[in-house]
C-alpha positions as CSV (number, residue, x, y, z in Angstrom):
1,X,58.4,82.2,33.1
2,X,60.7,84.9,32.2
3,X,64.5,84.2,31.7
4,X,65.1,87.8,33.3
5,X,64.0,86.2,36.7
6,X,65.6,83.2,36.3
7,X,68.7,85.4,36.1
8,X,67.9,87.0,39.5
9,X,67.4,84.3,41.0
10,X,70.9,82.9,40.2
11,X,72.4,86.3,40.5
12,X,71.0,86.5,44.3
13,X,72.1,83.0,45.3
14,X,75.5,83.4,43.9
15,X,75.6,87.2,45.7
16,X,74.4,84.8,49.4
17,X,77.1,82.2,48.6
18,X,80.2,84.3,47.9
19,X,79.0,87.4,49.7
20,X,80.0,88.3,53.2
21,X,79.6,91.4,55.4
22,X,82.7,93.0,57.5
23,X,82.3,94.7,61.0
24,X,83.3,98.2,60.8
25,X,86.5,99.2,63.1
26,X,86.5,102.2,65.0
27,X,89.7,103.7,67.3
28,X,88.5,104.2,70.8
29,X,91.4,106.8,72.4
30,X,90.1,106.2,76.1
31,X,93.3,105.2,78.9
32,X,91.3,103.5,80.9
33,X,89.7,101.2,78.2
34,X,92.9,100.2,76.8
35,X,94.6,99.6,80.5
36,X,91.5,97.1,81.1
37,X,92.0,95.9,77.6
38,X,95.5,95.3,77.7
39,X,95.3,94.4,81.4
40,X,92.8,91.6,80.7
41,X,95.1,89.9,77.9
42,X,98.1,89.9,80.1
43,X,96.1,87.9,82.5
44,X,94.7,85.0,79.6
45,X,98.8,85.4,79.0
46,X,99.7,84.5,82.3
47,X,96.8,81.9,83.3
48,X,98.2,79.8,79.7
49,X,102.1,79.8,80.9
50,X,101.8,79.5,84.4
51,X,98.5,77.0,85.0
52,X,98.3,75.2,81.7
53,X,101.8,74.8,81.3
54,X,104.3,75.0,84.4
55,X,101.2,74.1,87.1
56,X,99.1,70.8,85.3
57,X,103.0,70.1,83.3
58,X,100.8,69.9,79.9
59,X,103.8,70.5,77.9
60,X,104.8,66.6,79.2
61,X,101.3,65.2,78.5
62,X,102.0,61.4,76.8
63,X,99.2,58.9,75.8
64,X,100.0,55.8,76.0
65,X,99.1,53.5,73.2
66,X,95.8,51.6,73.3
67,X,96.6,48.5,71.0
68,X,99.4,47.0,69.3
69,X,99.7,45.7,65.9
70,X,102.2,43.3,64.9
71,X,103.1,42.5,61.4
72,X,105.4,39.8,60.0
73,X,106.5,40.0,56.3
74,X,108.1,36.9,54.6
Protein backbone atom coordinates (compact mmCIF):
# COMPACT_ATOMS: atom_id res chain seq x y z
CA UNK A 1 0.00 0.00 0.00
CA UNK A 2 1.13 3.32 -1.21
CA UNK A 3 1.61 6.26 1.27
CA UNK A 4 0.21 8.57 -1.65
CA UNK A 5 -3.29 7.00 -0.95
CA UNK A 6 -3.00 7.00 2.44
CA UNK A 7 -2.72 10.71 2.00
CA UNK A 8 -6.05 10.93 0.12
CA UNK A 9 -7.70 9.17 2.19
CA UNK A 10 -6.92 11.59 5.10
CA UNK A 11 -6.99 14.56 2.82
CA UNK A 12 -10.77 13.52 1.86
CA UNK A 13 -12.00 12.85 5.35
CA UNK A 14 -10.50 15.99 6.77
CA UNK A 15 -12.08 17.93 3.38
CA UNK A 16 -15.91 15.94 4.76
CA UNK A 17 -15.23 17.00 8.41
CA UNK A 18 -14.38 20.68 8.09
CA UNK A 19 -16.04 21.19 4.66
CA UNK A 20 -19.51 22.63 4.24
CA UNK A 21 -21.54 23.80 1.21
CA UNK A 22 -23.55 27.38 1.22
CA UNK A 23 -26.95 27.94 -0.61
CA UNK A 24 -26.48 30.55 -3.13
CA UNK A 25 -28.69 33.91 -2.65
CA UNK A 26 -30.51 35.37 -5.29
CA UNK A 27 -32.62 39.04 -5.16
CA UNK A 28 -36.12 38.32 -6.31
CA UNK A 29 -37.56 42.19 -7.24
CA UNK A 30 -41.30 40.87 -7.52
CA UNK A 31 -44.08 43.30 -5.27
CA UNK A 32 -46.23 40.84 -4.78
CA UNK A 33 -43.68 38.20 -3.41
CA UNK A 34 -42.33 40.50 -0.96
CA UNK A 35 -46.00 41.81 0.16
CA UNK A 36 -46.75 37.91 0.93
CA UNK A 37 -43.32 37.65 2.38
CA UNK A 38 -43.43 40.44 4.57
CA UNK A 39 -47.18 39.93 5.10
CA UNK A 40 -46.67 36.34 6.34
CA UNK A 41 -43.86 37.49 9.04
CA UNK A 42 -46.03 40.15 10.43
CA UNK A 43 -48.61 37.60 11.06
CA UNK A 44 -45.86 34.85 13.13
CA UNK A 45 -45.17 38.67 14.75
CA UNK A 46 -48.58 39.11 15.87
CA UNK A 47 -49.70 35.36 16.68
CA UNK A 48 -46.24 35.41 19.35
CA UNK A 49 -47.35 38.89 21.13
CA UNK A 50 -50.88 38.65 21.13
CA UNK A 51 -51.63 34.59 21.72
CA UNK A 52 -48.49 33.38 23.27
CA UNK A 53 -48.00 36.29 25.33
CA UNK A 54 -51.07 38.61 26.28
CA UNK A 55 -53.87 35.65 25.43
CA UNK A 56 -52.30 32.12 27.40
CA UNK A 57 -50.22 35.12 29.94
CA UNK A 58 -46.94 32.95 29.24
CA UNK A 59 -44.85 35.83 30.20
CA UNK A 60 -46.36 34.88 34.03
CA UNK A 61 -45.73 31.08 33.60
CA UNK A 62 -44.28 29.81 37.40
CA UNK A 63 -43.40 26.11 38.27
CA UNK A 64 -43.77 25.35 41.33
CA UNK A 65 -41.10 23.39 43.11
CA UNK A 66 -41.33 19.54 43.15
CA UNK A 67 -39.18 18.77 46.30
CA UNK A 68 -37.59 20.42 49.09
CA UNK A 69 -34.25 19.92 50.43
CA UNK A 70 -33.36 20.91 53.79
CA UNK A 71 -29.84 21.19 55.13
CA UNK A 72 -28.62 21.87 58.63
CA UNK A 73 -24.82 22.82 59.11
CA UNK A 74 -23.30 22.68 62.70
Amino acid sequence: MSDEGGCNWRESFLHSLIGYETPRLVKVHNVTLGLVMRFSQLMVIAYVISYAIVYERGYQVLSSSGNVCKDVVR
